[in-house]
N, C-alpha and C positions, 0 to 999 in steps of 0.2 A: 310594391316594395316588400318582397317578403322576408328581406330579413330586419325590419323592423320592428324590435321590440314592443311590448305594448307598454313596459312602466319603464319608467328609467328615475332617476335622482335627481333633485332641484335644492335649490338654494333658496328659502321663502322666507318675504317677510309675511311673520304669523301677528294680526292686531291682538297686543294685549302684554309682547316679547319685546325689546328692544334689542335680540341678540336674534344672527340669523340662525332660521332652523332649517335641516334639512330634512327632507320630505320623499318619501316616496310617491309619482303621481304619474298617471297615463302620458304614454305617449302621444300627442294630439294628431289630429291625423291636416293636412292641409286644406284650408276653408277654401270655399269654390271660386272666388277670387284673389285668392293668395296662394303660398310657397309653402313647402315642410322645408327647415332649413334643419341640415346636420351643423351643430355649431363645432368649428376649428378653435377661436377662439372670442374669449371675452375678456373686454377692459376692465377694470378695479378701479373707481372712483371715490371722490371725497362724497359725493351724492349721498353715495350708500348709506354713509352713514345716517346722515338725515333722514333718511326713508325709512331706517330701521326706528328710530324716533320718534317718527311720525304717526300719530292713531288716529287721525282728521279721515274717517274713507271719502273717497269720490262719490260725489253724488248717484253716477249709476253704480257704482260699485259693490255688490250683494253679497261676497264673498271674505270669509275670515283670512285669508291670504292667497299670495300672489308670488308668482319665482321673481325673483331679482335679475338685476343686468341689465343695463340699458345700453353696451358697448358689444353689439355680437357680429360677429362677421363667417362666415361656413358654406357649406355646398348645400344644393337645390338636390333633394333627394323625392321632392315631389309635389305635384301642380297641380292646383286646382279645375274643376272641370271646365270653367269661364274664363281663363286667363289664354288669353290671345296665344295661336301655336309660335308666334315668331317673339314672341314677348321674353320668355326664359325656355330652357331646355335642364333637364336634369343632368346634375355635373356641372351648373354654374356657379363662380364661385360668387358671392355676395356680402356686402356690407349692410347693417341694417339701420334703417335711420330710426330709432326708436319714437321719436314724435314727429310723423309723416303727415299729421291734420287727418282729418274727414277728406280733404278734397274736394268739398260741394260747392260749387260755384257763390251759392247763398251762404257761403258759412263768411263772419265778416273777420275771422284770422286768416284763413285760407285764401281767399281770395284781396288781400292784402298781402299776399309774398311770408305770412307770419305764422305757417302752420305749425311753428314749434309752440305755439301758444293758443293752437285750437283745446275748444274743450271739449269737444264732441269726437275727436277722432282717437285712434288706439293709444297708449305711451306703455311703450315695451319695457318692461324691467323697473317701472314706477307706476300703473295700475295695471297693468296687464302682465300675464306671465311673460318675463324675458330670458336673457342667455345663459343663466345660469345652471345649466342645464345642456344635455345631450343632443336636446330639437328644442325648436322653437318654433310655432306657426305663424307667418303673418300676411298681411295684405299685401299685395305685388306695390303699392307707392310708397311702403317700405322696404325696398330692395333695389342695389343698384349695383351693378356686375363690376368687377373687381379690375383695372386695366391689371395688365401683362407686368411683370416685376414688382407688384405692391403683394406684399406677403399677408396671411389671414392675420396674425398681429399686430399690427401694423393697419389693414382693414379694419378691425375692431377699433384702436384708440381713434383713428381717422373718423368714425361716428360722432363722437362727443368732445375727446381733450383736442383734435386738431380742431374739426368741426369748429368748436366753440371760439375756440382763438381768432380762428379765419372771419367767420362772422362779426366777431367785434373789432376787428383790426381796420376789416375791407367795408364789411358793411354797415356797422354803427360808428363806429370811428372814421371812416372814410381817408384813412392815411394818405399821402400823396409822397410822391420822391422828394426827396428830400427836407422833407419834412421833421423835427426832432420831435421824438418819442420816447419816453420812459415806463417802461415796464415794472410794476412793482408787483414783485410773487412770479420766481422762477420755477418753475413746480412744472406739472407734468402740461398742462396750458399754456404757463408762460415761455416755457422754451419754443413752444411752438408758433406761440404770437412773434416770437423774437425771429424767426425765420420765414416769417410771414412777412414781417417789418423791413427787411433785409430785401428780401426778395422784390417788393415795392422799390426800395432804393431810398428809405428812410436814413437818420442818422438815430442811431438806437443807446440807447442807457437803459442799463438796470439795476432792479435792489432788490435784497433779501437779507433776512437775515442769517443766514446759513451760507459761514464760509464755503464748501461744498461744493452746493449749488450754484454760487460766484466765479469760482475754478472751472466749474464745466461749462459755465459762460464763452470764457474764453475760448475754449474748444470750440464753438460757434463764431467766432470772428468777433466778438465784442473786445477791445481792445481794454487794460486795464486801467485807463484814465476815463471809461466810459461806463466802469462799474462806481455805485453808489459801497463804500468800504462797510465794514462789518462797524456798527456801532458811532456812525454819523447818520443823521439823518436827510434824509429827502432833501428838506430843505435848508440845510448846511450844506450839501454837496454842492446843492443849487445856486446857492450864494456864493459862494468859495471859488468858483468857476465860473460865475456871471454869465450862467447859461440861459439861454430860451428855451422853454419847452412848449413843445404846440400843443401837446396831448400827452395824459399820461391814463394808463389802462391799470387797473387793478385788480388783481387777478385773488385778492388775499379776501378784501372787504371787510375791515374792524373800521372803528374809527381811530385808531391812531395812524393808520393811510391813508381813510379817507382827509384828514384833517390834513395830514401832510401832503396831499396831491393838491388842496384848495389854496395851501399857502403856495407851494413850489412852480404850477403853471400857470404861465402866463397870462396878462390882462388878456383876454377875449381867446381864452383856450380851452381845452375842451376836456371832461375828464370823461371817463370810461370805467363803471364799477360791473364786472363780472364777479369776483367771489362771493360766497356769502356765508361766510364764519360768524359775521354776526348779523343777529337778527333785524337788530335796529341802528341805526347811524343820523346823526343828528350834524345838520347842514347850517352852516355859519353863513346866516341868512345876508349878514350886511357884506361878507366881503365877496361871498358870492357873485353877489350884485351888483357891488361896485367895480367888479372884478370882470361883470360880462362875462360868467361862464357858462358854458353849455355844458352839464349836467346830465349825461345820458347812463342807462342801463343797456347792456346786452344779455339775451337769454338764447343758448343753445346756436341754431343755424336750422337753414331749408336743404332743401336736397341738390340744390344747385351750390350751394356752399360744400358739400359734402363732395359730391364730385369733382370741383377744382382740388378739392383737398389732394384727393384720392392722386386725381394729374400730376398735382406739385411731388408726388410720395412718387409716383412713379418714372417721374423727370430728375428724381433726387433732391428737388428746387427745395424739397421738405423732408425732413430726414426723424420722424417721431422719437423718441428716447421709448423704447419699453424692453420689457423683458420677461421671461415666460414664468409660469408658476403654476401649479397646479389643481384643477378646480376644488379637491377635494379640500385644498388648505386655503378656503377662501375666507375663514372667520380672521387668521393671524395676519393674512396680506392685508387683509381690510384695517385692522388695530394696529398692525407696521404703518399704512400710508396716514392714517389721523392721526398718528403720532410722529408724523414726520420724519418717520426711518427712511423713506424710499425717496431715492430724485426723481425719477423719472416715471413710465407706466408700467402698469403691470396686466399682462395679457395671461387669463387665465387656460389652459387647454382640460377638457375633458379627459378621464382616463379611457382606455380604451374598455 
């Protein structure tokens, strides 16, 4: 690839910084069983911010910093010398699963279906360099070809904000048709769980508190007797409408949700905590209990959740909210979405 540069600009968390710093750093060249990817684009997550926060290193971790992005999607501009000739070809477009595991048969995440929670294998854009950035190197189990009609933006949030929704909707939640579902935290996850929801053939509610957000609900078919209004709670709505709820997902996680999701769902129903705004959340042991609830966490998704995704996006069955922005302005997209300026994602592009 001779017109590849050998330094280009990154976006890194520096230990020691809580504000990202940009860096000038080599172009990597592709490792012998992985990809060089040209990254198109990158998602903008609430992560970020955390990671930027973060001075805990990973135990193999040896280095003062790392490029950010864990949401990168781009073309195959070059392949390592061990990766099978019918596996990728340069000019493929690709999604990247930023925590693809190790892979090793012996590893006891990975071979549980759970590689978003190996510790041994790479995590793009959270200890390893990711998309923030020009290229990106990574191993071919993080890479999976883009179908036909699904745009690189679109590719990108489809790694993590659809990704994540779809996993906890389909595979920790285990939604069924017809089943009622409330969604608490319409954000750039929750719109997606909510057409996940849909697309199963659920009966769907949601809450927020940002009129907004609630408005563009409806643009998704949630009708407006099945919005949670601006300034009642959970379980006021719940009451008031002497509804059942099977499951309710939280996509915000404080405890004034969680606490509201344990009164509001039903005896023997199931909650589902994805956000994580706050650190600690304290479980109302007796009515839990008396309550019969199932209590689960979902983290991220595997690569087979990624790929439905990617289908759903290119079937239309899934339709992500993002919109593009530019890498170079990735401190302010970042301080807009934790401050709750943005509805939807935001796909960062490279400048040329």
């Amino acid at each position: 690839m001779a017109s590849r540069p050998s330094t280009m600009h990154a976006w890194q968390k520096v230990f020691g910084s809580s504000e990202p710093v940009r860096n000038q750093v080599p172009v990597p060249a592709a490792p012998p069983d992985g990809l060089l990817v040209k990254i198109h684009a990158a998602g903008v997550c609430h992560s970020d911010v955390a990671l930027l926060k973060q001075e805990n290193r990973a135990p193999a971790f040896k280095g003062n910093a790392y490029t950010l992005g864990h949401e990168g999607c781009g073309e195959v501009v070059e392949i390592g010398s061990s990766v099978p000739a019918d596996a990728f070809k340069v000019g493929d477009m690709v999604a990247i699963l930023s925590v693809a595991g190790c892979g090793a048969s012996s590893c006891g995440e990975c071979s549980r279906d759970l590689a978003q929670i190996c510790r041994a294998g790479e995590k793009y854009g959270i200890t390893h360099d990711g998309a923030y950035a020009p290229y990106i190197a990574i191993k071919t189990r993080a890479a999976t070809k883009l179908p036909d009609g699904v745009t690189p933006e679109q590719g990108a949030v489809a790694t993590d904000a659809c990704m994540t929704a779809f996993h906890a909707v389909v595979g920790t939640a285990q939604v069924k048709r017809d089943e009622t579902v409330l969604i608490v935290g319409i954000g750039g996850l929750g719109f997606n769980a909510l057409q996940v929801a849909q697309w199963i053939g659920a009966k769907v509610f949601v809450a927020d508190k940002r009129q907004k957000v609630l408005e563009e609900a409806r643009k998704f078919g949630v009708p407006e007797e099945d919005i949670v209004p601006v300034g009642e709670t959970v379980q006021e709505f719940v009451k008031r409408k002497d509804l059942v709820i099977d499951t309710i997902i939280d996509f915000v996680g404080v405890q004034e949700t969680f606490t509201a999701s344990q009164e509001a769902v039903r005896f023997g129903g199931k909650l589902v905590q994805v956000g994580l705004l706050a650190p600690h959340i304290t479980v109302n042991n007796f009515l839990s209990v008396r309550k019969h609830l199932s209590i689960l966490c979902s983290y991220g998704g595997t690569m087979e959740d990624l790929k439905q995704c990617l289908e759903l996006i290119s079937k239309a069955k899934l339709r992500p909210q993002v919109v593009n922005g530019s890498l170079d302005g990735f401190p302010q997209v970042l301080e807009d979405l934790h401050a709750g300026k943005v509805k939807s994602r935001i796909a960062l592009v490279p400048n040329a």
